[in-house]
TIGULUM-646922 format. One record per atom (N, C-alpha, C): x negated, y, z negated; residue in three letters. Coordinates in steps of 0.05 Angstrom, whole numbers, padded with zeros to 5 digits, always signed. Example, Ala and Ser with C-alpha at 12.3 -4.5 7.8 and 13.67 -1.06 7.14 Angstrom:
residues 2
-00264-00114-00156ALA;-00246-00090-00156ALA;-00264-00066-00156ALA;-00257-00045-00142SER;-00273-00021-00143SER;-00258+00001-00157SER;
end
This chain:
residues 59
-02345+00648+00000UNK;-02373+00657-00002UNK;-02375+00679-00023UNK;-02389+00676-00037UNK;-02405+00695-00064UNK;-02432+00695-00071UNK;-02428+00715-00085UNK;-02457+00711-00103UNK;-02458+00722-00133UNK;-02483+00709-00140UNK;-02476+00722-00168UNK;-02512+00733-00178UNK;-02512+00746-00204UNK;-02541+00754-00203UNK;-02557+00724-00225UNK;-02578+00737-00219UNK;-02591+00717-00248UNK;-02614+00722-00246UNK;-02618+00728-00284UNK;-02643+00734-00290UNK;-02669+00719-00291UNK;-02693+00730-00286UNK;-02713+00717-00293UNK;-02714+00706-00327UNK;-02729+00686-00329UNK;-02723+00685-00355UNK;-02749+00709-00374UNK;-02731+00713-00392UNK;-02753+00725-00407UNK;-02744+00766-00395UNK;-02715+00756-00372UNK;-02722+00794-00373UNK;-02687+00801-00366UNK;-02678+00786-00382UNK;-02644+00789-00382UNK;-02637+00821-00408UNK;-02657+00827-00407UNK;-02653+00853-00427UNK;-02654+00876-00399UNK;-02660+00869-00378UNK;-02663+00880-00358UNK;-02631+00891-00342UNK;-02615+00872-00352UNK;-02585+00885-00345UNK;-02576+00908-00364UNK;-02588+00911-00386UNK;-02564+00946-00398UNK;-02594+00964-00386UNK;-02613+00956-00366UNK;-02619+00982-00353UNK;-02618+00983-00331UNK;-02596+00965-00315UNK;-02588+00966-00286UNK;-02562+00977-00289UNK;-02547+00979-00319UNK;-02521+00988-00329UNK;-02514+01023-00327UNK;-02539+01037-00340UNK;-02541+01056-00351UNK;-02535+01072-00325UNK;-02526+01090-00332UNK;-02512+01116-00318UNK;-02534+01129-00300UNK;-02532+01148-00289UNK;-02565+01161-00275UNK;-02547+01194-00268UNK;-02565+01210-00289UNK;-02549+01229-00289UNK;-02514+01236-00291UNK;-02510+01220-00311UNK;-02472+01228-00319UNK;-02459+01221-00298UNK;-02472+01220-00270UNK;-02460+01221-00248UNK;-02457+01199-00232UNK;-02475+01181-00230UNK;-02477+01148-00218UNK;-02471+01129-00237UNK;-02456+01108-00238UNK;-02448+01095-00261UNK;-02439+01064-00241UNK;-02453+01045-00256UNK;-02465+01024-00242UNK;-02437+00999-00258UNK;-02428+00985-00248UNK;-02420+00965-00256UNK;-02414+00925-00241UNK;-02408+00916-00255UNK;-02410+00884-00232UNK;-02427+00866-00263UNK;-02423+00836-00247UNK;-02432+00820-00274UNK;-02460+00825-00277UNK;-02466+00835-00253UNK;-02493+00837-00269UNK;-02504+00856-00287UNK;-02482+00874-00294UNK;-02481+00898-00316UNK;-02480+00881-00337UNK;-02464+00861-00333UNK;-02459+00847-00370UNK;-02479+00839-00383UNK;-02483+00854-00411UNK;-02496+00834-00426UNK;-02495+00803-00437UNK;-02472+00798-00430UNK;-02458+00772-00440UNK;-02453+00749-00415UNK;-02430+00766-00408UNK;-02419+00749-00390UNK;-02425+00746-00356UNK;-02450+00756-00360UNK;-02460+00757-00330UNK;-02450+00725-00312UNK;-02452+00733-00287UNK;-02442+00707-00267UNK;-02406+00703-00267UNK;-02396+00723-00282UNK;-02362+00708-00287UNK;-02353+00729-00273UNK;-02318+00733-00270UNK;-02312+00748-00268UNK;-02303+00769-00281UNK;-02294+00762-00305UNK;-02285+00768-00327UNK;-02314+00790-00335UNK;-02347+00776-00333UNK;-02367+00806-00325UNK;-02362+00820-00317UNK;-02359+00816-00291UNK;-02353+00836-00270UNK;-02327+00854-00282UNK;-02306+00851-00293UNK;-02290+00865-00294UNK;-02297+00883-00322UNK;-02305+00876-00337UNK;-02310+00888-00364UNK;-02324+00910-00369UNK;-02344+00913-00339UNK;-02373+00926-00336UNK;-02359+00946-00325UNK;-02346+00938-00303UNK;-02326+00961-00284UNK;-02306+00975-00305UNK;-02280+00968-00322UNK;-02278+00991-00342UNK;-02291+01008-00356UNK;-02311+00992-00366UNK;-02332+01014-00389UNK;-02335+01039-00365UNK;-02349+01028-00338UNK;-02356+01051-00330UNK;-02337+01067-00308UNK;-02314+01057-00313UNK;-02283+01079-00310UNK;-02284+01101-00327UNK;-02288+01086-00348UNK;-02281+01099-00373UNK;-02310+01123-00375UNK;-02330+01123-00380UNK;-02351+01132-00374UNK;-02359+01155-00365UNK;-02339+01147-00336UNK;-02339+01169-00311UNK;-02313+01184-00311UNK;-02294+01185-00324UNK;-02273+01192-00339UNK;-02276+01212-00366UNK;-02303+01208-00378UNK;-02305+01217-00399UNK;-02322+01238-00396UNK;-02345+01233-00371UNK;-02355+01249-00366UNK;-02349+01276-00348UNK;-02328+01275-00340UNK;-02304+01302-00329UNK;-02301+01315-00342UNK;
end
């Protein structure tokens, strides 16, 4: 059992502002962060480093 996200059409620009950070301090990741590769896993994992890294940088 899974799930995955998916955009309306016409508002997939809508994932780098479900991405974005919220105050340095919340930092969002999963395929549905990806600009690209949303629905895979390989999203999901790509979204989750950046915002390791992110929240790492922001310390």
């Amino acid at each position: 059992l899974g799930s995955y996200s998916h955009a309306l059409p016409g508002h997939a620009d809508a994932r780098s502002a479900l991405a974005a950070p919220i105050d340095e301090r919340i930092f969002f990741a999963g395929e549905a962060c990806s600009p690209h590769d949303f629905s895979t896993a390989h999203g999901a994992y790509e979204p989750g480093v950046a915002a390791a890294r992110a929240f790492l940088a922001s310390r």
